[in-house]
N, C-alpha and C positions, 0 to 999 in steps of 0.2 A: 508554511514557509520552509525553505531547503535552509534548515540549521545544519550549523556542523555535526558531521558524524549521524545523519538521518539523513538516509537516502529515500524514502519515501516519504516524512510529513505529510504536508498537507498538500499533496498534488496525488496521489494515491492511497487515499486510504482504505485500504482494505486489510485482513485478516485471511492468508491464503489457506485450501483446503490441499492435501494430499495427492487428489487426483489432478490426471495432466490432460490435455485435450487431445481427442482421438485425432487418427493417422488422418488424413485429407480429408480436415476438419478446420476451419478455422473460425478465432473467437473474437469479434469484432466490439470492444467496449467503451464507452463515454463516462469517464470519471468528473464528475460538477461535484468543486469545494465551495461554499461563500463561508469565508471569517467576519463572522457578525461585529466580533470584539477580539481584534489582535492587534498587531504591534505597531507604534505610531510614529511619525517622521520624529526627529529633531527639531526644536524652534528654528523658523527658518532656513529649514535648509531638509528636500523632499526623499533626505535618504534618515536610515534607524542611526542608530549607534554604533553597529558593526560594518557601516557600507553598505546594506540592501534595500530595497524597494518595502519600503510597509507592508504588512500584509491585513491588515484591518480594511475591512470592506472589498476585500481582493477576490474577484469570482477567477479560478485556476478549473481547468478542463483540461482531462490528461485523454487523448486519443491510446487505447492499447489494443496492440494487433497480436494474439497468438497463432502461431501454426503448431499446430499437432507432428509429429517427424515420425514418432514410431508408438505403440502403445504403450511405451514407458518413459516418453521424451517429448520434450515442445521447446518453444525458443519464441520468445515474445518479444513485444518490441515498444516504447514510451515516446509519445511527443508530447512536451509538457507546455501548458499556453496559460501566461497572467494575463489578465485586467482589473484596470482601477480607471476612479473617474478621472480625466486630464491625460490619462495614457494608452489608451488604446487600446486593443489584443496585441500582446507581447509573448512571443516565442523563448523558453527559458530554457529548452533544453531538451537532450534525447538519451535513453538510458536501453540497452539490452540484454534481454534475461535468455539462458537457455535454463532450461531446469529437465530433470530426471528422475525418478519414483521407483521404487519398490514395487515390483509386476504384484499382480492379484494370485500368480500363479505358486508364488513363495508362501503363502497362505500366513502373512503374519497378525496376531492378532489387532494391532493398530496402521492406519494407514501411514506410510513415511516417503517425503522426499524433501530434493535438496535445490536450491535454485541457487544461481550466484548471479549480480548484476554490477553492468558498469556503466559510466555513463558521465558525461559533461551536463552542465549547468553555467548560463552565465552570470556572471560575478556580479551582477544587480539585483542579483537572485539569491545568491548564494555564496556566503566566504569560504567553501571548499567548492572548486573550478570541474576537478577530476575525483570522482569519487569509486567505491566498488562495497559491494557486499554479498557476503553469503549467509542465506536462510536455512536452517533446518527447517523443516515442518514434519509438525507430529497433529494426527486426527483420530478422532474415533467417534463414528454416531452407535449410542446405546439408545434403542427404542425410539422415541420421540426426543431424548436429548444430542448435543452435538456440543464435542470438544473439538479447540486446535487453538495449539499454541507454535509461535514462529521464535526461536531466541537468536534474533539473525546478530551478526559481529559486521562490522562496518570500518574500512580504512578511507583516510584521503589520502590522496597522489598529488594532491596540488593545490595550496590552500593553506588556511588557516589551522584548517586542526590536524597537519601531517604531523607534528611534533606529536600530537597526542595518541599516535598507535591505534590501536582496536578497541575501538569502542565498541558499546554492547546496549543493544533495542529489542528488546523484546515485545513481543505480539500475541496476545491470545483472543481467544471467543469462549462463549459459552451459547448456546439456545437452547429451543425450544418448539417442538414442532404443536403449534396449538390446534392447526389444521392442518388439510391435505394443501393450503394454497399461505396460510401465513403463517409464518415462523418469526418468533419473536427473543431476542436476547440483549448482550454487555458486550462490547468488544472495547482492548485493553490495548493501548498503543504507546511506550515509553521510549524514552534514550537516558541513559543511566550514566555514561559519561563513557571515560578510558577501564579498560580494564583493569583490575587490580588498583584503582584509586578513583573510585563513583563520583561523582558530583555532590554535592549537598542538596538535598530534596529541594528544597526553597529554586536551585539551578536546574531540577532535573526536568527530562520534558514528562510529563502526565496527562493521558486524555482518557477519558469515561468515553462510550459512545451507546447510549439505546440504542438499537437498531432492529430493524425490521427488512425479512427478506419475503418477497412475493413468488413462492415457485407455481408460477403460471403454466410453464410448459419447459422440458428436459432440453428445449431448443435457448432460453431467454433464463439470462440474469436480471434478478431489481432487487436493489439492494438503498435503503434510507436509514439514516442516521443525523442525530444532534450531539455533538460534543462536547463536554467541559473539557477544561485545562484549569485544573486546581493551583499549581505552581508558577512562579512568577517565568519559568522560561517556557511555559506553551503561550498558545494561544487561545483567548479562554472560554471561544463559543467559537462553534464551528457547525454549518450544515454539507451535508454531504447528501449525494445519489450514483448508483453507479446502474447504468442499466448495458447490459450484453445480449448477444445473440450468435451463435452459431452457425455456421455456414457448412454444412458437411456437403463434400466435394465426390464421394466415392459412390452415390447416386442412389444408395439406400442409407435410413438411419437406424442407428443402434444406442443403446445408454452405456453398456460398457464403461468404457474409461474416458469417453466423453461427456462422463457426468461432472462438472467440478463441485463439490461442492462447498461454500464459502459462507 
């Protein structure tokens, strides 16, 4: 569900890697959420208690489009789609990311870069309207292991939680490469509240995610996951998949900096 001050929730869930998609290259991916057990109408009457659409039993598919721009730049792009039963496929929203990276050529010992996004949301969706964020992202695969943490700050523009500033959502990963084709880890997806005055745990968002990634071919993302939400402000089962594919446009292929990995 698009809480306030979480600009990705449960319409994206992923944990970003460092690298960006190479030059006339692009990355064509299907994000499928289902909340097995999240948030449920009001007695009689088919909205929550803040104004939005439940999100319990809600199958969300986020279409994302990246173009590769230079080999240290890309600029993506979100169209976010609910369903539930009695409602149909419902269009919720579209969000735009350009993001930028630390070349390979700078030789640093950890991968780094930065994305910012922005983006609308309709208000049966979501009680912030206009929202925006910017991600750090920090990585490093050591041997068969693989770090990356996102500690992105998140404003609304229009909404419920402009009063509340900049809030703070952090994102990490840990894995594990057990093979050359599965990889196995934890990925960590919170919102923590306003800056400088956190939420009380009990309010905060928290999700676990097992997950498992299938590197089948340097062409193809798959990526599965099941989610708890410990706290009463997640939601408290969630499955996810995200499957991708590459399209390089320049007529040969290369791994370079068209490797993302996540």
């Amino acid at each position: 569900m698009v809480r306030p001050l979480a600009a990705q929730d449960n319409y994206e869930i992923q944990v970003y890697g460092s690298q960006t998609v190479a030059p006339k290259t692009t990355m064509l991916e299907l994000h499928s959420n289902f909340t097995v057990d999240g948030s449920k109408p009001l007695p009689g009457s088919e909205y929550t208690a803040d104004g939005t659409y439940p999100t319990n039993h809600a199958l969300h598919e986020t279409v994302e489009i990246t173009q590769g721009l230079t080999s240290w730049s890309e600029v993506g792009f979100y169209i976010f789609t609910s369903s539930r039963s009695g409602q149909g496929i419902q269009w919720v929203g579209d969000h735009i990311r350009p993001r930028v990276r630390v070349p390979d050529s700078w030789h640093w010992p950890v991968g780094v870069s930065l994305s910012t996004e922005i983006g609308y949301q309709r208000r049966d969706f979501s009680t912030d309207t206009w929202t925006w964020e910017i991600r750090p992202i920090v990585d490093k695969q050591i041997g068969r292991w693989y770090f990356a943490v996102n500690p992105a700050l998140e404003r609304s523009f229009h909404g419920q939680s402009v009063s509340q500033g900049v809030g703070f959502s952090p994102n990490a990963k840990i894995s594990y490469d057990f093979t050359k084709v599965i990889t196995g880890g934890l990925e960590y997806y919170a919102s923590y509240g306003r800056l400088g005055s956190f939420d009380d745990f009990h309010n905060q968002q928290q999700q676990f995610f097992p997950a498992i990634d299938l590197n089948v071919s340097p062409n193809w993302e798959i990526n599965f996951g099941v989610g708890i939400g410990p706290t009463a402000g997640t939601d408290h089962l969630i499955v996810k998949a995200i499957v991708g594919r590459r399209f390089d446009w320049s007529g040969h292929h290369e791994r370079g900096s068209s490797m993302s990995t996540q």
